[in-house]
C-alpha positions as CSV (number, residue, x, y, z in Angstrom):
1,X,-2.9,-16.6,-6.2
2,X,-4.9,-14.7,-8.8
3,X,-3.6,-12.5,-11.5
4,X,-3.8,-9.5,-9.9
5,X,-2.6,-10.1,-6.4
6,X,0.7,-11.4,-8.3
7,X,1.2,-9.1,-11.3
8,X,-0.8,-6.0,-9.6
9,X,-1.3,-5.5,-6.2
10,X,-4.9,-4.1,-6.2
11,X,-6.4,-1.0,-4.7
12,X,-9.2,1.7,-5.1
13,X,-9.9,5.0,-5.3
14,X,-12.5,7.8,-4.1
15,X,-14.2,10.8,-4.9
16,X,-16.2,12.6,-2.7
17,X,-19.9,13.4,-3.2
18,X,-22.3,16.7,-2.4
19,X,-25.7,17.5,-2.3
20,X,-29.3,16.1,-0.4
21,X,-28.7,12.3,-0.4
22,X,-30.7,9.4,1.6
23,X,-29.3,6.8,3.5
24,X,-28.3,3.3,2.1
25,X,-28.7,5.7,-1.2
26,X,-25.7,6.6,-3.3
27,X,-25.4,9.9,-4.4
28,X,-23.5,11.7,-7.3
29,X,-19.5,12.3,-6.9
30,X,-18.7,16.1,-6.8
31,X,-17.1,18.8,-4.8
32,X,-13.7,18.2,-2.9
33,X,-12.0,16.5,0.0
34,X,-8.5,15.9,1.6
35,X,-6.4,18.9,-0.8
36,X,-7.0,22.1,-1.5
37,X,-7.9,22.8,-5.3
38,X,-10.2,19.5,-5.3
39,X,-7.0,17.4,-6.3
40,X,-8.0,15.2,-3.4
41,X,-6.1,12.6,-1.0
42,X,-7.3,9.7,0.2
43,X,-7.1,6.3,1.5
44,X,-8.0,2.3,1.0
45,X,-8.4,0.3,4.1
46,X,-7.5,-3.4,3.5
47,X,-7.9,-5.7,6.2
48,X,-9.9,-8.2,6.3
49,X,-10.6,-7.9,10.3
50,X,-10.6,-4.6,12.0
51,X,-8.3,-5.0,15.2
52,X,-7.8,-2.1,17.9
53,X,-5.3,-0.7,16.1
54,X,-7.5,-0.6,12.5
55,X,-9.9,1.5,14.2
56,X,-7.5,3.6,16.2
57,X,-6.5,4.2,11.9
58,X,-9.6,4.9,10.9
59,X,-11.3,7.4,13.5
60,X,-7.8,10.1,12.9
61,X,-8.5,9.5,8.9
62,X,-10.5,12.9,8.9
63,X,-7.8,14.5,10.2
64,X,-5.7,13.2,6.5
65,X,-8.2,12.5,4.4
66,X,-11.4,13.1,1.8
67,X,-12.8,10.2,1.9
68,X,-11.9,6.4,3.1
69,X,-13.0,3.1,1.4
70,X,-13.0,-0.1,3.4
71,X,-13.0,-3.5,1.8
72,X,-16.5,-4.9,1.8
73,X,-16.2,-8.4,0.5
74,X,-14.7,-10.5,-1.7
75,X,-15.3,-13.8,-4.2
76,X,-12.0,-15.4,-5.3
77,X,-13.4,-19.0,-6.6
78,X,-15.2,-21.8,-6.1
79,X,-15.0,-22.9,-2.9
80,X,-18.1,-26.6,-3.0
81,X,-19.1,-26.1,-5.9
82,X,-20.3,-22.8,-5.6
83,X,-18.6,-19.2,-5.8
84,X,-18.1,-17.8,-2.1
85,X,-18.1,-14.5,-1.0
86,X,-15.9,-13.5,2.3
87,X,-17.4,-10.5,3.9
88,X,-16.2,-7.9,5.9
89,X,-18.1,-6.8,9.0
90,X,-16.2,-3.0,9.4
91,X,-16.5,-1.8,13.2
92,X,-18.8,1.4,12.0
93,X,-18.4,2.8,15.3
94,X,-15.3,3.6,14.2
95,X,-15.6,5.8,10.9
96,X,-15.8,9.4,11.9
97,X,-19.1,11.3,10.8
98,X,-18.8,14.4,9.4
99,X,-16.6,15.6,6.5
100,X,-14.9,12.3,5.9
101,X,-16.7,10.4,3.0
102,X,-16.6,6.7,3.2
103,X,-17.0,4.1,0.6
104,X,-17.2,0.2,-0.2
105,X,-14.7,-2.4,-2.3
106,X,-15.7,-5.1,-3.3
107,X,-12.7,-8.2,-5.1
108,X,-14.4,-10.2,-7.4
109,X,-12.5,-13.2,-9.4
110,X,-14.1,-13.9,-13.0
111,X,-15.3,-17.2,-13.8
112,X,-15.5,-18.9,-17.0
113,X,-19.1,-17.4,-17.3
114,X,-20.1,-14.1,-19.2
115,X,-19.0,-11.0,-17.2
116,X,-22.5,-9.9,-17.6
117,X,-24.5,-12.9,-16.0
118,X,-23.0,-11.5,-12.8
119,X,-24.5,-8.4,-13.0
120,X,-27.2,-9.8,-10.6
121,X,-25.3,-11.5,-8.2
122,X,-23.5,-8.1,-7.6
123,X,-26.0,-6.0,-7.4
124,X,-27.3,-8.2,-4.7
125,X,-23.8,-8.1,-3.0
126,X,-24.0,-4.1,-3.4
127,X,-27.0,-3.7,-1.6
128,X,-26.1,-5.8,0.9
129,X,-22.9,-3.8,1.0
130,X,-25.1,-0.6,1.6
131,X,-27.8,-2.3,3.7
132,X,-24.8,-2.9,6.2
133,X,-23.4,0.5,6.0
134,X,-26.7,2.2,6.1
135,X,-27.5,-0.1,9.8
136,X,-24.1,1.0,11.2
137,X,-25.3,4.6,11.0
138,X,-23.0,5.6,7.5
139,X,-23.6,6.4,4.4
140,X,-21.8,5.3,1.5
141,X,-20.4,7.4,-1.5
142,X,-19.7,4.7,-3.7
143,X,-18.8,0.9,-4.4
144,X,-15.7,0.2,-6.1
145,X,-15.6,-3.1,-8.3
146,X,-12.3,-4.6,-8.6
147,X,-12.8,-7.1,-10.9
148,X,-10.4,-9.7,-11.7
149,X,-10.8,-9.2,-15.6
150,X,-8.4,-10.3,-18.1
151,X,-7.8,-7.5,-21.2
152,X,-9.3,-9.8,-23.4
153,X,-12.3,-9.9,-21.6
154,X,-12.8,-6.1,-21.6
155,X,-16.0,-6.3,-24.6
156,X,-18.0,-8.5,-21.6
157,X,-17.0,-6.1,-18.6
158,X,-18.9,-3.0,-21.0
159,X,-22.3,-5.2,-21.0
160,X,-21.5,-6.0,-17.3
161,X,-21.4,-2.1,-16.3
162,X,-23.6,-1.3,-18.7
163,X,-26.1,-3.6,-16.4
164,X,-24.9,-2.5,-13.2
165,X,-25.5,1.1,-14.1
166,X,-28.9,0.8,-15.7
167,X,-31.8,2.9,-14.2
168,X,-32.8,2.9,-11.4
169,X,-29.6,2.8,-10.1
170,X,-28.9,3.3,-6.2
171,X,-25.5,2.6,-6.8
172,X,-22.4,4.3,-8.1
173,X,-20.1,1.8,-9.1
174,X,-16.2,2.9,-9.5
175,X,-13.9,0.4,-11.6
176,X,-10.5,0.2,-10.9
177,X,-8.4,-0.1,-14.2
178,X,-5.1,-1.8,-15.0
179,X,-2.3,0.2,-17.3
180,X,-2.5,-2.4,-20.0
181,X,-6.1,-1.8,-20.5
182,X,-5.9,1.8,-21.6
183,X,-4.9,0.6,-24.7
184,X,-7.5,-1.6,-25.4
185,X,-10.1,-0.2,-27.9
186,X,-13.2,-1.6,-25.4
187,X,-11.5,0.2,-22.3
188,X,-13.1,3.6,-23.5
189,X,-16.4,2.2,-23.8
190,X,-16.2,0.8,-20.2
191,X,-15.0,4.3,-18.8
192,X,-17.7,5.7,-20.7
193,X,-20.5,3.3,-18.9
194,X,-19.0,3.5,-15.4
195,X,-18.1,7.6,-15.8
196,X,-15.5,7.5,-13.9
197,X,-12.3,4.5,-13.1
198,X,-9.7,4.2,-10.5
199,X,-6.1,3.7,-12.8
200,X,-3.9,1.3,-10.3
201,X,-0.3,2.4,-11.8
202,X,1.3,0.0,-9.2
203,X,2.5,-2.6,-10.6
204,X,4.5,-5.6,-9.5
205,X,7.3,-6.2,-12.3
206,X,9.0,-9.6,-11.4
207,X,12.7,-9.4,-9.9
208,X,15.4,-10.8,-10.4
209,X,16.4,-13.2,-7.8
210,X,19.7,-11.5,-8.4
211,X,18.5,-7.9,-7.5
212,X,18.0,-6.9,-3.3
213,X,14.9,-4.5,-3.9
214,X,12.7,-3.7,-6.9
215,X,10.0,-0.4,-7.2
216,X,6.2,-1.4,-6.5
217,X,5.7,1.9,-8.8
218,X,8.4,3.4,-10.9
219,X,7.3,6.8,-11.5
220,X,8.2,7.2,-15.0
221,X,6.3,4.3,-16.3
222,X,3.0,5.9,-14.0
223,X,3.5,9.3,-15.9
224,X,3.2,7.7,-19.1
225,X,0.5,5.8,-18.0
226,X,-1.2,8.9,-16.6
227,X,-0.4,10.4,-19.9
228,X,-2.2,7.9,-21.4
229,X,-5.3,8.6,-19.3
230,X,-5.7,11.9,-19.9
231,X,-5.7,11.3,-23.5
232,X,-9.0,9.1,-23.3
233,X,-11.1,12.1,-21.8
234,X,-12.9,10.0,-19.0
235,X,-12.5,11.1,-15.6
236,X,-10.5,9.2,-13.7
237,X,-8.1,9.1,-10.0
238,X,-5.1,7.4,-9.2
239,X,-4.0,4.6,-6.6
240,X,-0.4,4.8,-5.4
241,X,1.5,2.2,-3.1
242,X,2.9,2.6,0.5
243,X,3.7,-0.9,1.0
244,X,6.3,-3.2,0.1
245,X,5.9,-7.1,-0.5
246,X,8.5,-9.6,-0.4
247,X,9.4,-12.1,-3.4
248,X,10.1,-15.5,-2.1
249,X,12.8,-17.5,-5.0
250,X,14.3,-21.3,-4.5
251,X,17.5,-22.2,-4.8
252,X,16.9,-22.8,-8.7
253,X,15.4,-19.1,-9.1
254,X,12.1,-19.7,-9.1
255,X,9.4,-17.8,-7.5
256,X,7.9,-19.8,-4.6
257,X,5.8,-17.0,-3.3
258,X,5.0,-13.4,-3.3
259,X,3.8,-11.9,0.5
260,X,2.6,-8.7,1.4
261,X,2.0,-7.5,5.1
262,X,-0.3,-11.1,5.8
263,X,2.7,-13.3,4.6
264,X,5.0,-15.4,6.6
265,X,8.4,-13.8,7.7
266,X,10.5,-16.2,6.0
267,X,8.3,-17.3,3.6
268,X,7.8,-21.0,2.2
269,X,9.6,-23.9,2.7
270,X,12.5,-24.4,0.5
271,X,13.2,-20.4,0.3
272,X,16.5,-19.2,-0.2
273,X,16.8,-15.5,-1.0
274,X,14.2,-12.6,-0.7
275,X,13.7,-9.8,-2.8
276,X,11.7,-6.5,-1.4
277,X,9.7,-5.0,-3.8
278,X,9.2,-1.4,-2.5
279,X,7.4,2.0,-2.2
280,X,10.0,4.7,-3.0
281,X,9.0,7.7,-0.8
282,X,10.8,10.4,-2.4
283,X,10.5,9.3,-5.6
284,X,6.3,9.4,-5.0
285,X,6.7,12.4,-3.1
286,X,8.1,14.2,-6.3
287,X,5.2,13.1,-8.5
288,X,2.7,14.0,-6.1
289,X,4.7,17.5,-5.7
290,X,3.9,17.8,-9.7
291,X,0.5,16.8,-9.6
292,X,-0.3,19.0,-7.2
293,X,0.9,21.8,-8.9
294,X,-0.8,20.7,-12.4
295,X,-2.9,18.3,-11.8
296,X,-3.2,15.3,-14.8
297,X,-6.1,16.5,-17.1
298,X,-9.1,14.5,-16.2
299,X,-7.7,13.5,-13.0
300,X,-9.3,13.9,-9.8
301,X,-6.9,12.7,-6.9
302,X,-4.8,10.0,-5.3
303,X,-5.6,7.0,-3.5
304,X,-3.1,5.7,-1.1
305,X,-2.9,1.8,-1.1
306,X,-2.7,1.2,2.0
307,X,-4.0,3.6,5.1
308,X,-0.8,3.0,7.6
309,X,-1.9,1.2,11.0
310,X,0.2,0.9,13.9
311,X,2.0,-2.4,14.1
312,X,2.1,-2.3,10.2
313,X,5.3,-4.2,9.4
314,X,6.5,-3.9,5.4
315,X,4.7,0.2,5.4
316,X,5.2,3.2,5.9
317,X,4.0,5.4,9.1
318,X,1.4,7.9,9.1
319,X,3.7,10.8,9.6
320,X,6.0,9.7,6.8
321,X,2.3,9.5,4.4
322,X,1.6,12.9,5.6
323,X,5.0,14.7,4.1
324,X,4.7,12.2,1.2
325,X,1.0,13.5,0.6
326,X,2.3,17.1,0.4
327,X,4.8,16.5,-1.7
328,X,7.6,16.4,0.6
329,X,10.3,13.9,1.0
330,X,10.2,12.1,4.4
331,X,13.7,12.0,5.2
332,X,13.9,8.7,6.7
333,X,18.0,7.7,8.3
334,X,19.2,4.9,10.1
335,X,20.0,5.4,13.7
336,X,22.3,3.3,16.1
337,X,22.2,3.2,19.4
338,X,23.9,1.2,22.4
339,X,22.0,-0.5,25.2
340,X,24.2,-1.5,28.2
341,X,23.3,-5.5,29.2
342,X,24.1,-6.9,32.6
343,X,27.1,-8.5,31.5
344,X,28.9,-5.5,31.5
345,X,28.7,-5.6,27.3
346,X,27.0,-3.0,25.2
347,X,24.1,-4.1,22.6
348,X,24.3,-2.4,19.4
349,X,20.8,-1.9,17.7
350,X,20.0,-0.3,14.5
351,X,16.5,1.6,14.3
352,X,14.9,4.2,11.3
353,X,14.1,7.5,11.9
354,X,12.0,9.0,9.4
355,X,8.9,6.4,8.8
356,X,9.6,4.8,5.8
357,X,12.3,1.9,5.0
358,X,15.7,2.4,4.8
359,X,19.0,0.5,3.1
360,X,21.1,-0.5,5.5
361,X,24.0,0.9,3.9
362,X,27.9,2.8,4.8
363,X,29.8,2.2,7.8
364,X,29.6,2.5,11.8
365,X,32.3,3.0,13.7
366,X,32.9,2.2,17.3
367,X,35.2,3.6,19.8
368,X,35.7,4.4,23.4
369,X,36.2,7.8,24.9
370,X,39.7,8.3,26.4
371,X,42.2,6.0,26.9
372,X,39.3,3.2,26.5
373,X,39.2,1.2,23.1
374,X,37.1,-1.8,22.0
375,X,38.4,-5.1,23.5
376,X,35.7,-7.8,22.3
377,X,32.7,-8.0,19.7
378,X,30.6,-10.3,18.0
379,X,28.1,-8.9,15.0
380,X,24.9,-10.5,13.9
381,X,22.6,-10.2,10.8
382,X,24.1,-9.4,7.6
383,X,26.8,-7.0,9.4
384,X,30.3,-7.4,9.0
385,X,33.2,-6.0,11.6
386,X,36.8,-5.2,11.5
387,X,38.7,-4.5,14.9
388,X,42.4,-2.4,14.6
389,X,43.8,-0.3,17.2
390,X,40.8,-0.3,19.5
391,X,38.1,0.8,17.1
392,X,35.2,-1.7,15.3
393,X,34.4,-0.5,12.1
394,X,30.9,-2.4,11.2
395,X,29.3,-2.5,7.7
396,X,25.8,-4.1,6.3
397,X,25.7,-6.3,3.5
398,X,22.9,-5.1,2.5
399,X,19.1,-5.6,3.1
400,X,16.5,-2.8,4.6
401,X,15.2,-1.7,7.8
402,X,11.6,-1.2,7.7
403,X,10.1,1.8,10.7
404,X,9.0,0.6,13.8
405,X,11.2,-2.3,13.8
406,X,15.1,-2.4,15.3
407,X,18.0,-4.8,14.4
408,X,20.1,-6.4,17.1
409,X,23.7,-5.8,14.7
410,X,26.5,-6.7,17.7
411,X,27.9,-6.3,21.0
412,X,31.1,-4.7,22.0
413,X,33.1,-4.9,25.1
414,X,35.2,-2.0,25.9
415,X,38.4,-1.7,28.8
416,X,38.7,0.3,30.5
417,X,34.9,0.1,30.6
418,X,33.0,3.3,29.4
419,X,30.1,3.5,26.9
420,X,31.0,3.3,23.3
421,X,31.4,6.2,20.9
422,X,29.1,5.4,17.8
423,X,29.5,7.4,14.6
424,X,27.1,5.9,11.4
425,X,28.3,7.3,8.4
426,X,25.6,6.5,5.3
């Protein structure tokens, strides 16, 4: 995999445009979208293919937010000698018209070449990009270049956007930034040249195989870096994380693999323990509340990596976004319930209430009402039991429940038969 899909897991970010603009033509950002006070909210959409459920996504975004970008196309290497680019036909049927601005990503992987030999190659891609848009009846605001760039290489990305950006341009290209490159002295010349950059502040620090979960984005290394950010006087937004993705180790503790919502369940052969690297809703939800309030000098909004689609597996829901997004902490709890079989056994399952993961954590207890008391269980998963006196008491040993998705934890058998009395205690 390529540097940034394992050390940062990429996104990009929007601003909205105004004034008398042609189609297929780019027009100049402005004006506000998805927030009151301009300090805008908006979304990336990632897939690859757009399924039922992607467009069911995408025509409520104007309901959310500003302004949507869809990934276009992208080159990650050679692939017979040549580079190849994988495109992304979007289903623009879909995208509501109206208020809701809409614009185009495009992943590029460098190559040993000089950043600014590509130039031509992506404006081509660009246009095609708009050519696209512009025949499925929408117009696009920008194109974001996420390019692949190591810091070192920064001098080379300047005379790249210095190409890209050179009259007559129909394009307004937005760069997305890492943190380590706001320290770079060549960083401020490339915000300069592009005008405006997309800062990704989440990051994926390496676990240890030791640990259960790690943070996508800890919040106090993204206030620095938004410190940082405002100090460079370049306008600029900011992409924050909803997802999770799941670090794969060997028995040895070496990383075998590192899978977001496309990965494999269980991950490669030879895997023996998973750590969940995760979005922490109320800890976001508390910056967002701040910025909000005050706003970052310089910055514009917040980009949320990714737009939740139903049947999403490692991210959040919609409605959890949505109290996240107004700075609000979801509130998410685990919930048991008992489903009575055939058998004459109860099912214990364990779902989340709340739309965002949750540990499984504390204690249930079981019991029966009256004279009845537990007589038989079994547990499953990474729950343990203990039966006395006619009552189970069932604990996790660890792990996280992700919405939308229930875990099968026991069975219990009660006598004189009645339906068990279920108390979770966090």
């Amino acid at each position: 995999m390529d540097r940034r899909s394992f050390i940062y897991l990429s996104g990009a970010l929007l601003a909205p445009s105004c004034g008398k603009r042609e189609t297929g033509v780019l027009s100049a950002p402005g004006g506000s979208g998805g927030a009151a006070g301009g300090f805008r909210m908006e979304a990336y959409v990632w897939q690859r293919q757009w399924t039922t459920a992607v467009e069911r996504a995408v025509r409520g975004a104007g309901k959310d937010f500003g302004q949507i970008c869809y990934l276009a196309a992208e080159r990650e290497g050679p692939v017979g000698g040549k580079e190849a680019w994988r495109w992304v036909r979007p289903a623009f049927k879909s995208i509501p018209r109206g208020h809701l601005k809409v614009a185009a990503a495009l992943r590029v992987g460098v190559t040993s070449a000089r950043l600014e030999s590509e130039a031509e190659e992506l404006l081509k891609a660009a246009a095609r990009v708009v050519r696209e848009a512009a025949e499925g009846g929408v117009a696009l605001e920008e194109v974001h270049l996420d390019l692949d760039c190591p810091a070192s290489r920064l001098g080379e990305y300047v005379e790249l956007m210095t190409r890209l950006t050179a009259p007559p341009a129909a394009v307004r290209w937005v760069l997305t930034a890492l943190p380590d490159w706001l320290t770079n002295p060549e960083f401020v010349r490339l915000a300069k040249a592009a005008g405006s950059y997309i800062l990704q502040v989440h990051a994926l620090q390496l676990p240890h195989p030791d640990k259960d979960s790690a943070l996508v984005c800890d919040p106090a290394r993204a206030r620095k870096w938004v410190a940082e950010a405002s100090a460079l006087g370049v306008p600029f937004r900011v992409a924050l994380p909803t997802y999770a993705s799941r670090v794969f180790f060997d028995s040895a503790g070496k990383i075998l693999d590192v899978a977001g919502e496309d990965g494999a369940g269980q991950g490669p052969a030879g895997s023996v323990r998973m750590v969940l690297v995760r979005s922490d809703a109320p800890l976001l939800a508390a910056m967002v509340r701040e910025w909000r309030a005050a706003p970052p000098v310089g910055c514009g909004g917040v980009i949320w990596y990714r737009m939740p689609v139903e049947g999403d597996r490692w991210n959040w829901s919609m409605e959890a976004l949505r109290k996240v997004m107004a700075g609000e902490d979801p509130g998410a709890s685990l919930r048991v319930k008992a489903l009575r079989n055939d058998s004459g056994f109860y099912e214990l399952e364990a779902l989340v209430d709340g739309g965002v993961e949750v540990r499984l954590e504390g204690e249930l207890r079981v019991a029966g009402s009256g004279a009845s008391k537990v007589l038989a269980y079994d547990v499953h998963a990474n729950w343990k039991g203990q039966l006395a006196d006619g009552i189970l008491r069932m604990r996790p040993t660890g792990g996280w429940l992700f919405p939308g998705r229930t875990q099968r934890i026991g069975w219990v058998r009660l006598s004189p038969a009645a339906e068990p009395v279920l108390n979770y205690t966090p």
